[in-house]
N, C-alpha and C positions, 0 to 999 in steps of 0.2 A: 563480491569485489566491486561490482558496479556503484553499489550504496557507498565502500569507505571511499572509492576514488569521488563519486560527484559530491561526496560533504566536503570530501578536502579541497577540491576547485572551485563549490560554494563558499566554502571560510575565506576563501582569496578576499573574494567577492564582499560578504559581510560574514566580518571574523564572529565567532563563536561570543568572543570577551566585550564584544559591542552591545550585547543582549543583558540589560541587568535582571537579574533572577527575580527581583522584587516588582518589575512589572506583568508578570506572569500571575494575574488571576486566579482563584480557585476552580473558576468555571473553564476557564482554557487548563488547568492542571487535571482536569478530569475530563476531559476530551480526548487528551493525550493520553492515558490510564486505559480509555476505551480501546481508542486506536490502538495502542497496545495490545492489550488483551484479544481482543474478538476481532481486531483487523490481520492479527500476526498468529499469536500464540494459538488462539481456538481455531482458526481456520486449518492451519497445518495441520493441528489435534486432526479435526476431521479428515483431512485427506491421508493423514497414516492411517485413520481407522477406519478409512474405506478402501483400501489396500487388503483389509483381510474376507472382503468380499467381491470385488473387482479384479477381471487379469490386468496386469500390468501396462496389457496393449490399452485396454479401454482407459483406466487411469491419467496414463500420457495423454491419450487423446481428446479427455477431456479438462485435461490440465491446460492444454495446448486451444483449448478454446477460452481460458479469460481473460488475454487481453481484449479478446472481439466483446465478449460479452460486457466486460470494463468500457470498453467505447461505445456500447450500444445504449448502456443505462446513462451514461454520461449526456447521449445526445437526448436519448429521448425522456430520463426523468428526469433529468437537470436542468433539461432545456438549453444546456451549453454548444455553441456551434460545435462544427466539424470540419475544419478551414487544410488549407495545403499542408501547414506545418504536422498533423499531427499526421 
């Protein structure tokens, strides 16, 4: 619910139809393929199939650690700060 409410207060912002499809590279259409794929689709994959080897407690628990680990490769491989806002 949180992804379709912040698109629709994104589109406020910069609508959807402001974007013409034809400046959309093949190099950025396949980034977006990946992200797809192996950012959403195979990740999940994995945490359901580590469900049939993990208790449930452990699962959450480590589920419940990637936003910290998202913020930790952010700062330290990315080299992006880590300022008040986030």
């Amino acid at each position: 619910w949180a992804m379709i409410i912040g698109g629709l207060c994104l589109n406020i912002v910069e609508p959807i139809w402001r974007t013409a499809p034809a400046s959309i590279t093949a190099v950025q259409l396949i980034y977006l393929v990946f992200v797809i794929l192996f950012g959403t689709m195979i990740a999940f994959w994995f945490y359901i199939k580590s469900l049939e080897t993990l208790m449930p407690k452990e699962a959450s628990l480590l589920g419940s650690i990637e936003p910290l680990a998202a913020c930790l490769t952010t700062v330290f491989w990315l080299n992006m700060p880590f300022g008040l806002f986030q």
